[in-house]
C-alpha positions as CSV (number, residue, x, y, z in Angstrom):
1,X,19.8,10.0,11.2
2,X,19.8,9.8,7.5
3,X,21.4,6.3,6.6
4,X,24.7,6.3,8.3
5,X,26.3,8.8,6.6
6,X,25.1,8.0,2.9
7,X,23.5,10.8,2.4
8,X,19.6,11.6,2.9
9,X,17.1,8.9,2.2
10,X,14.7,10.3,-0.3
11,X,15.5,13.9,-2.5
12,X,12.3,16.3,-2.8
13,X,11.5,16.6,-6.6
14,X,11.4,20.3,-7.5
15,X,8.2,21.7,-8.1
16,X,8.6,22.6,-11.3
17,X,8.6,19.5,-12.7
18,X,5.0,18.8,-12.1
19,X,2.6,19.7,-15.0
20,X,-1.0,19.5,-15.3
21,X,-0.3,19.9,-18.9
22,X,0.0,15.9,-20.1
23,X,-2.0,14.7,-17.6
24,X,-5.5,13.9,-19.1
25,X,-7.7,13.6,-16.1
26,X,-6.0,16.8,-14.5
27,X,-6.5,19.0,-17.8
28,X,-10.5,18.1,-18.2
29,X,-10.8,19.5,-14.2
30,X,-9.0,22.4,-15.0
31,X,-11.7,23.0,-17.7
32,X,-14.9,21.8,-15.4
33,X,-13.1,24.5,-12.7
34,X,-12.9,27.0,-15.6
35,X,-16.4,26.7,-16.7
36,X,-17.3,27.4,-13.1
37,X,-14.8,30.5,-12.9
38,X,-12.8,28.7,-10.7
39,X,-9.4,27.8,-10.7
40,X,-7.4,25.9,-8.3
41,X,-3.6,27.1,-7.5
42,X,-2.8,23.4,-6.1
43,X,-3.4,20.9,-8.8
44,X,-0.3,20.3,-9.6
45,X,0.3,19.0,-5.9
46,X,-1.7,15.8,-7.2
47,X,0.5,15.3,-10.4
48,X,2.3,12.9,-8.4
49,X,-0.4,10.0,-8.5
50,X,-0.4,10.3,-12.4
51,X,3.3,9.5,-12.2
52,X,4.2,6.3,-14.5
53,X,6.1,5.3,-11.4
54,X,3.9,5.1,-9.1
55,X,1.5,2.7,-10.5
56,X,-2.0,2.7,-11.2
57,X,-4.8,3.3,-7.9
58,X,-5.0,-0.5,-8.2
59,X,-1.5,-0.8,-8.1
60,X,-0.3,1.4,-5.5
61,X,-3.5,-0.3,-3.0
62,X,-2.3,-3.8,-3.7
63,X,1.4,-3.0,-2.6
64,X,0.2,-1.4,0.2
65,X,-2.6,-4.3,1.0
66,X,0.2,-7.3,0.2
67,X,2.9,-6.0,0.9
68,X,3.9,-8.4,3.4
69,X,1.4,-11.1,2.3
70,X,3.7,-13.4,0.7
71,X,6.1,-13.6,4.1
72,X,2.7,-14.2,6.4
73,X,1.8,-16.8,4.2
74,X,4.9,-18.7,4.6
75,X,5.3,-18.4,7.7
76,X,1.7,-19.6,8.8
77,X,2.1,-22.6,6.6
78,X,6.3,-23.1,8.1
79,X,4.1,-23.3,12.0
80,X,1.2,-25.1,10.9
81,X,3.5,-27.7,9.5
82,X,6.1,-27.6,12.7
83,X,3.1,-27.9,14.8
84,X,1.8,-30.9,12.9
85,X,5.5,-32.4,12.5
86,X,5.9,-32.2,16.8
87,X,2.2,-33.2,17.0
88,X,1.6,-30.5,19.4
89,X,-2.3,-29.7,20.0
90,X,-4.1,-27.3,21.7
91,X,-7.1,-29.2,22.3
92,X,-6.6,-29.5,26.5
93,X,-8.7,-32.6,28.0
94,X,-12.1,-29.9,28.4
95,X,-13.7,-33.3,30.6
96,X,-16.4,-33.5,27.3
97,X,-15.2,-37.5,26.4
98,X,-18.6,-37.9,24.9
99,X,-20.2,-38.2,28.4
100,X,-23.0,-35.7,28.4
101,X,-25.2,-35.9,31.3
């Protein structure tokens, strides 16, 4: 496990390196929470999503949404066209020739 021997496949940033400070969104909770008298010890746990690399919210959903859209397309189009090209059909003689009683 691991990658064959090159190493582990993802390193775990250090905490530290997650701020609130910077982040606007995360800096106007604190201050809501502090005008409650609250304060929550895990906010920087969602620094992450504020990331430039991770994207926008739209972002990160349409990568996970399409990610393999692309692929599926091609390859619905690749067996409707084989299936068109070999004329197969999968309309099976039902016995309804226009003959209704």
């Amino acid at each position: 496990m691991g990658g064959h021997g090159h190493g582990p496949p993802y390193t775990v940033p250090h905490y530290s390196q997650f701020q609130v400070q910077g982040i606007p969104q995360l800096e106007e909770l604190e201050k809501a929470l502090a005008k409650k008298g609250l304060k929550d010890p895990w906010i920087r746990n969602e620094t992450w999503r504020y990331h430039p690399g991770f994207g926008t919210r739209f972002q990160r959903a349409r990568k996970v949404f399409f990610r393999g859209f692309p692929l599926g397309l091609a390859l619905t189009v690749a067996t409707v066209g084989l299936r068109k090209m070999f004329g197969s059909d999968d309309h099976h003689g039902h016995g309804h020739d226009g003959d209704h009683h």
